[in-house]
C-alpha positions as a printed NumPy array, in Angstrom:
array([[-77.806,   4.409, -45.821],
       [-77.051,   1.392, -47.914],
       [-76.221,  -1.778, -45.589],
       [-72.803,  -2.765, -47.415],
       [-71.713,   0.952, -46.312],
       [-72.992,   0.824, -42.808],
       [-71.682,  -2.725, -42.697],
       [-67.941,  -0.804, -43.695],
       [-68.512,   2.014, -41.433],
       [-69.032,  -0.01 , -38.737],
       [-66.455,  -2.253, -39.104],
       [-63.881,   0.371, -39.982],
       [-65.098,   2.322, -36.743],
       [-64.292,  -0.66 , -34.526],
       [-60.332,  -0.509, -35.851],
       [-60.374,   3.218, -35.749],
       [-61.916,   2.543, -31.529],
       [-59.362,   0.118, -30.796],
       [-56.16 ,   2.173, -32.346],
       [-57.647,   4.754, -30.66 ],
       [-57.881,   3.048, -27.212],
       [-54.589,   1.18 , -27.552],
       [-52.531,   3.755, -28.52 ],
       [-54.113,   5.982, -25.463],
       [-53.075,   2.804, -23.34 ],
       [-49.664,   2.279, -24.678],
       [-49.195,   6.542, -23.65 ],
       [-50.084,   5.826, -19.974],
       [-48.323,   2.328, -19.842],
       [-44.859,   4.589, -20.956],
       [-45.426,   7.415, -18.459],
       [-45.62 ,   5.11 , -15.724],
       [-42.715,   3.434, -16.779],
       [-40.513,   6.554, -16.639],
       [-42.21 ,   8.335, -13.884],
       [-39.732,   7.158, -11.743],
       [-36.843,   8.752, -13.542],
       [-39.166,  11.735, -14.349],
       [-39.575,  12.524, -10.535],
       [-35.975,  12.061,  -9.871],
       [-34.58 ,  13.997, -13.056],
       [-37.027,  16.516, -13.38 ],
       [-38.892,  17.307, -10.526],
       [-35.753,  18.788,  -9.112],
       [-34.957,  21.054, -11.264],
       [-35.549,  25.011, -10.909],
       [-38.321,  26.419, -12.734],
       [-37.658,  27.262, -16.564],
       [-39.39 ,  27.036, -20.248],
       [-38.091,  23.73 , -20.665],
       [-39.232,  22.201, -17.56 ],
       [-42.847,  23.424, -18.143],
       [-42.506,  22.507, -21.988],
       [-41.102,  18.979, -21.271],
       [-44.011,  18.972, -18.272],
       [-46.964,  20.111, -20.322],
       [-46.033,  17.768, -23.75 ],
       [-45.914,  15.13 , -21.299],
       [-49.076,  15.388, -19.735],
       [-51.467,  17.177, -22.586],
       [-52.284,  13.483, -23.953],
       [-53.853,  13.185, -20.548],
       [-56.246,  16.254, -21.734],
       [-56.836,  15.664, -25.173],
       [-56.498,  11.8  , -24.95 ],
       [-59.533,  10.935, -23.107],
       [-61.502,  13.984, -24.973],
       [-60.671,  12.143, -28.171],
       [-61.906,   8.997, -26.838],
       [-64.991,  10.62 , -25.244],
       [-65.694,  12.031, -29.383],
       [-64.819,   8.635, -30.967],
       [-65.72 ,   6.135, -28.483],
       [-68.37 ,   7.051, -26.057],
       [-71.966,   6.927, -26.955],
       [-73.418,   9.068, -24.933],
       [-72.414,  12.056, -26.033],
       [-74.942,  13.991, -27.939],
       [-74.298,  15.294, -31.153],
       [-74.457,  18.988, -30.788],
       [-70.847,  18.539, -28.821],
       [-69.462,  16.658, -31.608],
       [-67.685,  19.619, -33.137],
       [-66.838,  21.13 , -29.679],
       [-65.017,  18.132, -28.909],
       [-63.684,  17.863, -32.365],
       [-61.959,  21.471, -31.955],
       [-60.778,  21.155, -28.571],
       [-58.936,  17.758, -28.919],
       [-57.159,  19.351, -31.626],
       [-56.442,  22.345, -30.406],
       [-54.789,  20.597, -27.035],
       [-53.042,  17.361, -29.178],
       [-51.749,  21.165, -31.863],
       [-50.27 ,  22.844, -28.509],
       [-48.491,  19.658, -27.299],
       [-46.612,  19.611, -30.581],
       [-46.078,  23.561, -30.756],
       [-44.233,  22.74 , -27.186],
       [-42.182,  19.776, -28.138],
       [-40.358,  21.837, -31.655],
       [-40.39 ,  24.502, -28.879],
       [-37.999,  22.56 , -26.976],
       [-35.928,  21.325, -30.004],
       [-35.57 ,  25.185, -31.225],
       [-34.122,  25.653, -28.01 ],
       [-31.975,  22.994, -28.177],
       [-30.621,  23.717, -31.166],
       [-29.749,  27.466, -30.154],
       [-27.986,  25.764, -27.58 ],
       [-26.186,  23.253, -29.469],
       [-25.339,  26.198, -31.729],
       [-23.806,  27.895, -29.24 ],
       [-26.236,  30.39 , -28.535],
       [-25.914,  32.919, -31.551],
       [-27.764,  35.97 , -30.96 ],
       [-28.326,  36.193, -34.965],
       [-29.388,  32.293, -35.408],
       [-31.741,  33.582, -31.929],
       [-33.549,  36.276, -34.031],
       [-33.732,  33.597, -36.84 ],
       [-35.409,  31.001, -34.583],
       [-37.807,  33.263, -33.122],
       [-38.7  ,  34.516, -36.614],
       [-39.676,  30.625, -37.894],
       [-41.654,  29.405, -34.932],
       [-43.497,  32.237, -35.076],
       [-44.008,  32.051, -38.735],
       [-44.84 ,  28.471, -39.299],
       [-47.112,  27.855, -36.439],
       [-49.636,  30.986, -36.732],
       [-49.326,  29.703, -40.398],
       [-49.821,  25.819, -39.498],
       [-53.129,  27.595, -36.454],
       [-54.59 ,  29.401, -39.101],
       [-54.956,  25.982, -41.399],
       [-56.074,  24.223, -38.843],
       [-58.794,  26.465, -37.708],
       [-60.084,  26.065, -41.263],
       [-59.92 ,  22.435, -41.172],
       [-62.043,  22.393, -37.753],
       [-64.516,  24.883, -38.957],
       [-65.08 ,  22.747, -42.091],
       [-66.002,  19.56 , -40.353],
       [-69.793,  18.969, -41.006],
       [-71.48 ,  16.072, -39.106],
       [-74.633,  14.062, -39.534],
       [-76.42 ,  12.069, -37.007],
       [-74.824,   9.046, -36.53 ],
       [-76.348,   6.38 , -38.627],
       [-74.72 ,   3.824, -35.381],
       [-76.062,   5.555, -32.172],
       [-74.637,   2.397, -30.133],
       [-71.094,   2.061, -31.104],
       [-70.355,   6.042, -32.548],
       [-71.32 ,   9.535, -31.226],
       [-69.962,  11.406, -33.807],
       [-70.272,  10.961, -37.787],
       [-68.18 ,  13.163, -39.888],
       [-69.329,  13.236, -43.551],
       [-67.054,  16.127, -44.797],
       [-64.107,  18.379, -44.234],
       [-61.532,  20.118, -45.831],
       [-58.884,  17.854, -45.296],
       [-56.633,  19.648, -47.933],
       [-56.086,  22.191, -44.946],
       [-54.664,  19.592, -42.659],
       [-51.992,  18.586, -44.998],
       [-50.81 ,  22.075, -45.187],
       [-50.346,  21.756, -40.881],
       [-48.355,  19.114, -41.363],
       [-46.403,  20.149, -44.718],
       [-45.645,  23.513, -42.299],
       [-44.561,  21.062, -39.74 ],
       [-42.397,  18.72 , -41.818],
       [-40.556,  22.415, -43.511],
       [-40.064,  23.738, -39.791],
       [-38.565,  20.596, -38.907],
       [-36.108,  19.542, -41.565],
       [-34.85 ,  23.92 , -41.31 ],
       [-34.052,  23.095, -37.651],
       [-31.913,  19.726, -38.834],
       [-29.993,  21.489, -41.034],
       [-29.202,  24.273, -38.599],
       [-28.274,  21.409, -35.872],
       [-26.148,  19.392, -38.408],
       [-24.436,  22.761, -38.986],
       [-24.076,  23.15 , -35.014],
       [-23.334,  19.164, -34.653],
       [-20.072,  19.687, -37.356],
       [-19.064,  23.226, -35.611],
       [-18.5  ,  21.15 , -31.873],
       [-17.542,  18.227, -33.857],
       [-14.403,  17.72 , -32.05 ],
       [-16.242,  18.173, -29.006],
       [-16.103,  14.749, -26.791],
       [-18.439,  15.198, -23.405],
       [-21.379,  12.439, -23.592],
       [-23.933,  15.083, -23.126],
       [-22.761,  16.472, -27.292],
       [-23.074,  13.515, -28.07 ],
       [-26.461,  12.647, -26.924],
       [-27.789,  15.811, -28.078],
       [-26.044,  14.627, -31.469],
       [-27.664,  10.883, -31.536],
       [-30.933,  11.306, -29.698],
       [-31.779,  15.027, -32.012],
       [-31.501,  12.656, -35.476],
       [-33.763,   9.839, -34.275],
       [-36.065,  12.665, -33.138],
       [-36.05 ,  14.399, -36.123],
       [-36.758,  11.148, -38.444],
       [-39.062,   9.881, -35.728],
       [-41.547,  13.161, -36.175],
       [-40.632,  13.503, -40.238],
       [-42.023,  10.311, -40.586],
       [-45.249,  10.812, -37.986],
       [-45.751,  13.693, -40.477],
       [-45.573,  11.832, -43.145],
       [-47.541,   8.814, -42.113],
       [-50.292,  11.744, -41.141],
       [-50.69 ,  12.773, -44.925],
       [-50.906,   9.874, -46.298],
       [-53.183,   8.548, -44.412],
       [-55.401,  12.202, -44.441],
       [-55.097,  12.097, -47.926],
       [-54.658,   8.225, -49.437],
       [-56.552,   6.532, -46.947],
       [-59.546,   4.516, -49.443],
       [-61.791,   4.777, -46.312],
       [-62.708,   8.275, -44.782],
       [-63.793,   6.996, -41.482],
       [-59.991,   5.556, -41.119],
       [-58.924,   9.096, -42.303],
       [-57.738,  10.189, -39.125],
       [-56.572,   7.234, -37.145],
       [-52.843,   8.036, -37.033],
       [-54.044,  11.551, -35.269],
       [-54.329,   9.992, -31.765],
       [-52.429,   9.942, -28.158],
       [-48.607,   9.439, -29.014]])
């Protein structure tokens, strides 16, 4: 491999390591910040979907956090496991966002009043779009190929190629299912408008900034899968968050 390459590989490796790293650290350094409330909020509560939901999106990065650091960061790892690790990190990091839009289509049947046609509606979509958004990203994983790494001491794994196309349709899916579920909840928010408890209007301010918060992770994902001039930068906004 030429040297000015390598020289760029290896440089743009190191960024990729430490966004990877810090963004893992900045994860943990929040959970322990709320834990505290988390034990005395949640903990408490009875058993339901949203308490196992809320538990499991808040402890998958745990899984798939370290996995993806074992892939991009460790060099021990031998390079038959590359595309083991590749699939299972982003299987995990694709389940914790399944259960966080499961818990804001629930909220917005709630905030909806709990219509049993908008119900049938809601089931119909998740279902839809994420066997839709599984299906593209099993044919992104299976078209990773990998090459020996050219860096044995600072990378394990070298991807040289993958359908990356595929990927944008996950998060296209994503972006679709998303802005469907603001419109229903700005439908909801203006049918309780004159309602004045705190907890409305939480649900009202907090669902917004959580809608453009994960519209514009989306977005920031496809540009960066599809813009980015480097490849081995390609998939840096695709860690811990």
């Amino acid at each position: 491999m030429d040297a000015a390459i390598l020289t760029s590989v290896f440089q743009n490796r190191v960024l990729f390591n430490y966004a990877l790293v810090g963004s893992f650290m900045l994860s943990v350094a929040d959970h322990f910040q709320t834990f505290a409330r988390e034990v005395r909020l949640v903990w408490p509560k009875q058993r339901s979907i949203i308490k196992f939901l809320y538990l499991y999106t808040r402890y998958s990065p745990w899984i798939y956090g370290p996995m993806m650091i074992n892939k991009d960061v460790a060099v021990t790892l031998k390079f038959g496991q590359c595309a083991g690790h590749t699939t299972a990190s982003s299987l995990i990091n694709m389940s914790t966002i399944v259960a966080a839009e499961a818990i804001m289509f629930v909220r917005v049947y709630a905030i909806c009043g709990k219509n049993r046609t908008l119900l049938f509606w809601l089931i119909f979509q998740f279902i839809a779009i994420h066997v839709a958004a599984y299906v593209f990203l099993s044919i992104f994983l299976t078209s990773f190929v990998f090459f020996p790494t050219p860096l044995p001491t600072h990378m394990a794994c070298f991807p040289v190629a993958s359908d990356t196309q595929k990927l944008v349709y996950v998060y296209v899916l994503i972006i679709v299912s998303e802005f469907i579920i603001m419109l229903i909840s700005l439908f909801g928010f203006w049918k309780f408008r004159a309602a004045n408890s705190q907890l409305f209007k939480t649900l009202r301010q907090d669902g917004i900034l959580y809608f453009f918060a994960l519209v514009a992770i989306s977005f920031a994902n496809i540009l960066f899968d599809v813009a980015v001039p480097d490849q081995s930068l390609r998939f840096i906004l695709s860690i811990p968050r």
